[in-house]
C-alpha positions as MATLAB code, in Angstrom:
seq = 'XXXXXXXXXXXXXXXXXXXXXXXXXXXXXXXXXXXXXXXXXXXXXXXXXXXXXXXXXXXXXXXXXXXXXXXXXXXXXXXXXXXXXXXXXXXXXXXXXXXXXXXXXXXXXXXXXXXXXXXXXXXXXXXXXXXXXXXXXXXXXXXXXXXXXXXXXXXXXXXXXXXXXXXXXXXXXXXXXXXXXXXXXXXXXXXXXXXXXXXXXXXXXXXXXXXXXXXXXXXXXXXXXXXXXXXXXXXXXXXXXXXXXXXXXXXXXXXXXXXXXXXXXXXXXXXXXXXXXXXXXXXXXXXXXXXXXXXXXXXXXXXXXXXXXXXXXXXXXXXXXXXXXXXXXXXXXXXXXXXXXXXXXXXXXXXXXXXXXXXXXXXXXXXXXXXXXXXXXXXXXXXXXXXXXXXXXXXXXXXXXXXXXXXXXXXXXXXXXXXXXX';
ca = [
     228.021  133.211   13.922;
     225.604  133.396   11.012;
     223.801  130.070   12.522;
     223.667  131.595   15.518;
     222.097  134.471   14.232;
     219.516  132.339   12.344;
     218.859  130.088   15.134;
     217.638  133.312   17.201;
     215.992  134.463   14.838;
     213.893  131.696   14.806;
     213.769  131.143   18.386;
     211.766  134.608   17.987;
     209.842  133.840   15.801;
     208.582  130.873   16.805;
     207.694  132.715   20.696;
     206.984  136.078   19.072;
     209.375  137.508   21.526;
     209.070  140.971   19.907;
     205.729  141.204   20.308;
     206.226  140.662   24.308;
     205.027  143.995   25.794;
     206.506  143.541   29.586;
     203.447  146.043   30.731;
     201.103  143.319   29.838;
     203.072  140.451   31.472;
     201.564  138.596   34.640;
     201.148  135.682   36.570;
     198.768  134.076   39.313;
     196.114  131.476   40.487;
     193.516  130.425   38.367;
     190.660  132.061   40.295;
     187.785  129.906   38.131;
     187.493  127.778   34.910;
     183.960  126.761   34.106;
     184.576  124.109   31.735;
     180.992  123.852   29.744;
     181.434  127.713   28.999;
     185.273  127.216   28.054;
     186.443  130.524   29.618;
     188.003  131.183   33.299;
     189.817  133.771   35.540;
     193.210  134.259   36.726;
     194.297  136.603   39.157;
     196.864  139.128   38.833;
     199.507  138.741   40.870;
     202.199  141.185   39.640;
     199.448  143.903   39.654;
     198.879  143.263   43.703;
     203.239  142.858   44.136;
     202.934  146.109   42.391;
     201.013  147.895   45.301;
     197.531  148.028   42.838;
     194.102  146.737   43.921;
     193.220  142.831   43.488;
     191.991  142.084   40.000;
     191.270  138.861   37.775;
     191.778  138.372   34.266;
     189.360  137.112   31.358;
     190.747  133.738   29.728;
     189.651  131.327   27.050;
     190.077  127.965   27.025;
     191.701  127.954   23.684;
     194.868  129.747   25.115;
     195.113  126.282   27.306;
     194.764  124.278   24.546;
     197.709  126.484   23.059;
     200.151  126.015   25.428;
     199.614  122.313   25.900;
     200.085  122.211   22.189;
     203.602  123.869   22.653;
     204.515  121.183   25.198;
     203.649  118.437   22.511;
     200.434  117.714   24.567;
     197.126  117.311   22.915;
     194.245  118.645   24.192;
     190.420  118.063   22.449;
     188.215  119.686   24.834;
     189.835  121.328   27.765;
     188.639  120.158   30.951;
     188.811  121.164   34.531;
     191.211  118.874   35.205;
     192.986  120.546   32.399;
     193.141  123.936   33.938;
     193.457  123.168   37.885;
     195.457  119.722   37.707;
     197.811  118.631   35.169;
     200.569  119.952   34.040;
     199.054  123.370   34.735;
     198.380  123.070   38.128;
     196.151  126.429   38.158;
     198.365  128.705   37.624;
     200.473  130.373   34.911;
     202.518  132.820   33.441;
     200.923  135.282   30.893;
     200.559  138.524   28.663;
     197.118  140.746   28.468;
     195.712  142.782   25.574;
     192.451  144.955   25.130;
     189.888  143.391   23.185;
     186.524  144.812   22.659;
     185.389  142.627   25.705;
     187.906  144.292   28.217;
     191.091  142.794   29.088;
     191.898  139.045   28.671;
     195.040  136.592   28.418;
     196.501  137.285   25.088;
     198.843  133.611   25.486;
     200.034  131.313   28.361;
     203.816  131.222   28.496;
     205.642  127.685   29.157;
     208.327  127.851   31.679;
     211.206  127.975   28.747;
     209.384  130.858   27.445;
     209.827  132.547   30.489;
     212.977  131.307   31.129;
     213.867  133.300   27.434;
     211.879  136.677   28.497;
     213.990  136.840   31.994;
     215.111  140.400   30.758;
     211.562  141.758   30.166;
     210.003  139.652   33.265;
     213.182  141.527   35.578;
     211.881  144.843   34.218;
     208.221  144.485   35.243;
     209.187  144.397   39.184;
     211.827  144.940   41.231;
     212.964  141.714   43.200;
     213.176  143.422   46.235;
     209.843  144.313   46.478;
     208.636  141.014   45.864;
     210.618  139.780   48.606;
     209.001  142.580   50.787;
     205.213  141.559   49.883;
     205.798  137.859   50.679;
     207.768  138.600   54.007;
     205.140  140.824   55.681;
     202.810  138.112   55.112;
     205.121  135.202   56.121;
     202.922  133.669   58.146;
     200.763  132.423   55.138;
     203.876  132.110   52.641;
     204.363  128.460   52.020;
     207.403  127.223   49.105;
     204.508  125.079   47.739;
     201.848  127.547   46.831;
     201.692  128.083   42.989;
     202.161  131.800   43.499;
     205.623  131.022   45.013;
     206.532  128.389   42.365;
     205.595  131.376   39.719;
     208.218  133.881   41.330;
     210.723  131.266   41.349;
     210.438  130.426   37.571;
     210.167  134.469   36.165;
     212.734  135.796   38.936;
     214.861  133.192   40.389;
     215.785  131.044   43.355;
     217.605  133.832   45.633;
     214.412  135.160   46.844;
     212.902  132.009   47.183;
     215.577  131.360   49.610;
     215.365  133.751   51.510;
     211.446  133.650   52.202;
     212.162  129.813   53.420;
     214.809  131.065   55.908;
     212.371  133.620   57.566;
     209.601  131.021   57.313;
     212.059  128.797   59.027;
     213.123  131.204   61.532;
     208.975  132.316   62.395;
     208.151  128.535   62.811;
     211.139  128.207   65.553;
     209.632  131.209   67.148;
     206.500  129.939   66.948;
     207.098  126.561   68.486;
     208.884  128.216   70.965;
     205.849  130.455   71.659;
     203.391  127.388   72.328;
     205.690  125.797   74.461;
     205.796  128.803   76.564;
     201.874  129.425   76.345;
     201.591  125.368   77.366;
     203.588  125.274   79.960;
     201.853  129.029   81.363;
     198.593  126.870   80.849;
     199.554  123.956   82.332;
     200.953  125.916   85.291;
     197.206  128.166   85.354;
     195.182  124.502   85.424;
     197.355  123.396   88.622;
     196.336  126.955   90.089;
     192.975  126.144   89.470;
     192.899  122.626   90.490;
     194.568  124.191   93.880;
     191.932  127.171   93.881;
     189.378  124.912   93.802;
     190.588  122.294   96.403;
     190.682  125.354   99.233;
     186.789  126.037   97.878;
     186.285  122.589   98.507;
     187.752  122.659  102.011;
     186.449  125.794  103.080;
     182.978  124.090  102.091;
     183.175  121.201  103.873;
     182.924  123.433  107.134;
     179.342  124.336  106.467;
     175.641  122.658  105.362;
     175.369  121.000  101.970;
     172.656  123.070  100.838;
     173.657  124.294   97.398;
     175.644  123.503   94.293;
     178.371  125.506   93.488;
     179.666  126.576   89.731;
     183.312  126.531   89.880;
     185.089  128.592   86.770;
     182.084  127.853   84.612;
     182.515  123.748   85.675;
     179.561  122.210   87.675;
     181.029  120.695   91.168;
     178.360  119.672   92.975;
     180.571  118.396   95.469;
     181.071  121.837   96.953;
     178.217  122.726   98.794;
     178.641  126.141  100.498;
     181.405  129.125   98.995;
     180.926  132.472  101.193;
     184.207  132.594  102.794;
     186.230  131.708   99.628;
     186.618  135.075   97.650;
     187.295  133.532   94.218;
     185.161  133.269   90.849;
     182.697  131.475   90.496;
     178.931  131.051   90.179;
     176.358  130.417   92.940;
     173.408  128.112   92.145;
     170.256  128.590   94.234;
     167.217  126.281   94.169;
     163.792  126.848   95.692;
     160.204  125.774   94.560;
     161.423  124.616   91.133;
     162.872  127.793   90.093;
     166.917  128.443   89.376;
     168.649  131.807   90.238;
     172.409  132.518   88.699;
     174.788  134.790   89.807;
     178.046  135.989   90.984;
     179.183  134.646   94.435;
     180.873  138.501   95.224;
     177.364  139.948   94.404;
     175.313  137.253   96.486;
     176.732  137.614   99.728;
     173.842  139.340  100.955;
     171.836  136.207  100.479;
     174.515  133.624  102.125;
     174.733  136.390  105.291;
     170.399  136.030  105.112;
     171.092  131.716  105.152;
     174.374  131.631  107.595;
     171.772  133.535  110.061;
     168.835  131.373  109.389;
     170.163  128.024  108.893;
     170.083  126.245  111.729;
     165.699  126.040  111.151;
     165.839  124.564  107.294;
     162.017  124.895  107.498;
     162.323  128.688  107.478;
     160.525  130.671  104.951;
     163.040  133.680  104.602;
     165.008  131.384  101.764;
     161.820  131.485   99.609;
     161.025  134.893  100.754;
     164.476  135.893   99.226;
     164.647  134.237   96.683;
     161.395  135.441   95.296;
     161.797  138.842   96.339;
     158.766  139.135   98.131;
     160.797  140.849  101.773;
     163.493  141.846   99.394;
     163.030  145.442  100.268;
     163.053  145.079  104.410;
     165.699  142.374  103.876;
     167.959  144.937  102.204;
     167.431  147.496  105.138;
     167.777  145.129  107.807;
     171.202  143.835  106.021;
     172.415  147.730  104.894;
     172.051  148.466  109.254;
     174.223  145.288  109.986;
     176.441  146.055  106.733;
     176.561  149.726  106.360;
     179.534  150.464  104.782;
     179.967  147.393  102.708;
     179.812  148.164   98.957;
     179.246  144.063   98.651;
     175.763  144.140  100.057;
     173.237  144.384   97.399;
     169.379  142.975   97.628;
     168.604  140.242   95.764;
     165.530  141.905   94.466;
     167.885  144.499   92.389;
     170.207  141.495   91.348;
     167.531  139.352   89.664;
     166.558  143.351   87.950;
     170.289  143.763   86.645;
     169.922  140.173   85.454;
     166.767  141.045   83.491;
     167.978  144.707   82.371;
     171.222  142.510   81.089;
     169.344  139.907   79.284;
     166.802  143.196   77.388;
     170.579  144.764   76.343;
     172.015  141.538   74.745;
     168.560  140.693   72.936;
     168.371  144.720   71.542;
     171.756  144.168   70.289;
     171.174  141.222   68.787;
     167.951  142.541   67.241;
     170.945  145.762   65.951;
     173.676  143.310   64.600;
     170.872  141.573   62.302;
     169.533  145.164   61.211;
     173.509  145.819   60.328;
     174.054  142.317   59.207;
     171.112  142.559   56.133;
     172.206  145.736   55.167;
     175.840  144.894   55.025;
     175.118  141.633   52.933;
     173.713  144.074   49.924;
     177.570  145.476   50.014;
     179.991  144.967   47.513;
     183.058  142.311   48.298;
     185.502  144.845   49.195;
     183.021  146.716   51.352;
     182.279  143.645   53.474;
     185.912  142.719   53.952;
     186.606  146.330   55.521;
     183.546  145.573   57.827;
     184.690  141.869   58.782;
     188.728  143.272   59.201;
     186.921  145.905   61.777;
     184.872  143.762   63.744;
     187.547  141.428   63.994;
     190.668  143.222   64.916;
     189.218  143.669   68.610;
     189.149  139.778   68.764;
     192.812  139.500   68.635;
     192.451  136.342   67.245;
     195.999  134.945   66.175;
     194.982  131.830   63.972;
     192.596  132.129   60.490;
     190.287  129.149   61.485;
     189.618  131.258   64.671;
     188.257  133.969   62.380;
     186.031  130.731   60.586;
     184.613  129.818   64.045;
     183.941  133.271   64.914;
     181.948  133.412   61.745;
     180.044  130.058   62.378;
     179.205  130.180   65.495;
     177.506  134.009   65.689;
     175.706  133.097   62.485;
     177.220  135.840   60.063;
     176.740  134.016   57.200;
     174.478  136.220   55.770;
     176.653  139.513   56.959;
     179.523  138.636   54.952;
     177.474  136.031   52.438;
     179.843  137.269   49.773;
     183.227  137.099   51.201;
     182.464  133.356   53.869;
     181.718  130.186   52.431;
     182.549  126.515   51.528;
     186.321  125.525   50.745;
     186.706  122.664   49.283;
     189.984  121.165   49.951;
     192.546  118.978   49.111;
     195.593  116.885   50.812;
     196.985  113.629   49.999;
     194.564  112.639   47.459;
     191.521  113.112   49.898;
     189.065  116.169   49.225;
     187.285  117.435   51.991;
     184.918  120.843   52.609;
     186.014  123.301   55.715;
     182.735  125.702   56.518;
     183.096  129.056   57.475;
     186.509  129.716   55.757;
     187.466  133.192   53.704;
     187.174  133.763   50.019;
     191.156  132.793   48.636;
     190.564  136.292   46.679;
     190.562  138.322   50.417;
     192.420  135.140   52.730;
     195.948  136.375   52.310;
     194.796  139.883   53.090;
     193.080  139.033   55.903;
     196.169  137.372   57.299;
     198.253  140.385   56.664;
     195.560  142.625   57.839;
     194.906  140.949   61.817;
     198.362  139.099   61.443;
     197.070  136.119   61.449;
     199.054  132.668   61.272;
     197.434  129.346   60.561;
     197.540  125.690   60.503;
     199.760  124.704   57.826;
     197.443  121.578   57.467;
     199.318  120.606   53.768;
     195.703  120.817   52.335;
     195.455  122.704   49.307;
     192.435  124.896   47.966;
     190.702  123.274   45.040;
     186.680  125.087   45.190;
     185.218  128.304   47.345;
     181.206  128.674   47.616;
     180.034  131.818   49.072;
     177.108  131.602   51.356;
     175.722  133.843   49.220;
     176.138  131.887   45.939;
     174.870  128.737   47.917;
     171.330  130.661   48.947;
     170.507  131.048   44.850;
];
């Protein structure tokens, strides 16, 4: 008994186990390590289990050369490879204290450490809470992340377990989703393909004088559309000039050419088309057509087309104004402005979010919270543009309920667009 006694007493000593304050323990992802300054941050994971805001922690490279000491590794200058790779893999257990600085990583604990303080790492969070956090975001938990291998060494394999089951169980639902949605698409391209076969037919039994935009596909095949009341886009040609628009809305102009075209030399196409009898063409229509809501001059399309194209470029000219004032905003300020222009999208994957980003330029809107990842799978590293800061991705996904990829490729680098324009 007394060599027991002795034994942990120097088991204590040696990991200062009375010192342990649970308050100040933590854990999380090394957010960055800049190697030539020897000092880094590491998020706070506990804190955001907890319910509290997302924070980072102050660290010093000397507390990595610590622990690596305690694992009988030695450690001269402590690299990046060091801090992200090795056998630290970016991410670590630790305790906090106050120093005249602000708050920073008092020591790193090894996993037997932790292993030892399971009765003051149990006290700092329920287990059931944890279990909570990662399951109404379990379409971005993955058993590989070093946030999940952190649980599992401070609280145990139970919930660990039974995250992978409902990760399992979304991933059958979610196959069996897309195999629904394929075989709905699969059955709306054979509609289409059959849609489009009566426009062809229908066409055939009139003059191929125009090409015909089919569901946003060029067919030139089909020459003439008025008696097929589906979607799609009427082309018109004449003297070099190209007029767009609805085939519902142009019917007044195939009635004007279904009267007129047995004499192809007629002027009244031209005369239509560039509006110069528009206004006597509409009244000599509105007699034959009174009534029909369909019957609308082509003078006041081509003005709705113009009026259109003056609304998009003013709101253009409006989402820039917003744009440079939002990209003065803090972080959190520009992810409650990208989670409110978003949620409208109903987008259902992350990368959709990326795209969104990329291709309407917004860049500079949210400069601080988009920008390079660099990643990592298999050995390969690899940059993806457009994606989310890891500091706001996981709240994204819970925010929009986002799923994603699951591409295996793990996050080793994030440039902001903002950081890249200095």
């Amino acid at each position: 008994m007394e060599n027991w006694k002795m034994i942990n007493q120097l088991t204590n000593q040696m990991l200062n186990l009375e010192d342990v304050n649970p308050v100040n323990l933590n854990c999380g992802n090394v957010y960055s390590y800049d190697a030539s300054r020897g000092f880094g941050f590491v998020e706070c994971l506990i804190t955001r289990l907890n319910g509290s805001c997302w924070r980072r922690v102050f660290f010093h490279a000397s507390k990595v050369k610590e622990w690596y000491e305690k694992l009988n590794e030695s450690v001269d200058r402590v690299s990046q490879d060091d801090v992200m790779h090795r056998l630290m893999n970016g991410a670590f257990w630790y305790e906090t204290e106050y120093t005249r600085k602000g708050e920073a990583v008092k020591r790193i604990f090894t996993s037997d450490e932790i292993e030892q303080l399971k009765n003051a790492v149990s006290s700092i969070i329920d287990k059931e809470s944890i279990y909570k956090y990662f399951s109404r975001n379990i379409v971005s938990y993955d058993k590989n992340d070093q946030n999940v291998k952190l649980i599992e060494i401070g609280f145990g394999r139970e919930i660990i377990d039974r995250l992978d089951r409902e990760r399992e169980k979304y991933d059958l639902e979610q196959k069996e989703l897309r195999e629904r949605l394929e075989k709905e698409n699969e059955q709306r391209v054979q509609e289409k393909k059959e849609r489009l076969r009566k426009c062809k037919q229908q066409a055939t039994e009139d003059i191929g004088l125009y090409d015909v935009y089919i569901d946003g596909g060029l067919d030139p095949d089909v020459a003439y559309a008025y008696y097929w009341d589906g979607d799609c886009i009427v082309r018109f040609k004449s003297s070099g000039n190209e007029y767009k628009y609805s085939l519902k809305r142009a019917k007044i102009v195939w009635k004007e050419l279904k009267d007129d075209r047995r004499n192809r030399n007629s002027s009244k196409f031209d005369d239509l088309v560039n509006s110069r009898n528009a206004n006597q063409i509409e009244q000599d229509v509105l007699k034959r057509e009174k009534g029909k809501d369909c019957v609308v001059s082509f003078k006041s399309l081509l003005d709705e087309l113009f009026e259109s194209a003056a609304k998009d470029s003013i709101k253009k000219v409006k989402e820039a104004k917003e744009g440079e004032k939002l990209s003065d905003r803090s972080e959190e300020e520009q992810y409650q402005a990208l989670v409110e222009e978003m949620r409208p999208k109903n987008f259902t994957l992350s990368h959709e979010v990326s795209m969104y980003i990329i291709q309407h330029k917004l860049h500079e809107k949210y400069g601080k919270l988009a920008g390079n990842l660099e990643l990592e799978k298999n050995g390969s590293s690899f940059t993806y543009r457009g994606g989310i800061s890891p500091a706001f991705y996981a709240r994204l996904c819970q925010d929009l309920n986002l799923g994603d990829k699951n591409s295996g490729a793990r996050i080793i680098g994030f440039t902001s667009y903002e950081r890249m324009k200095k």
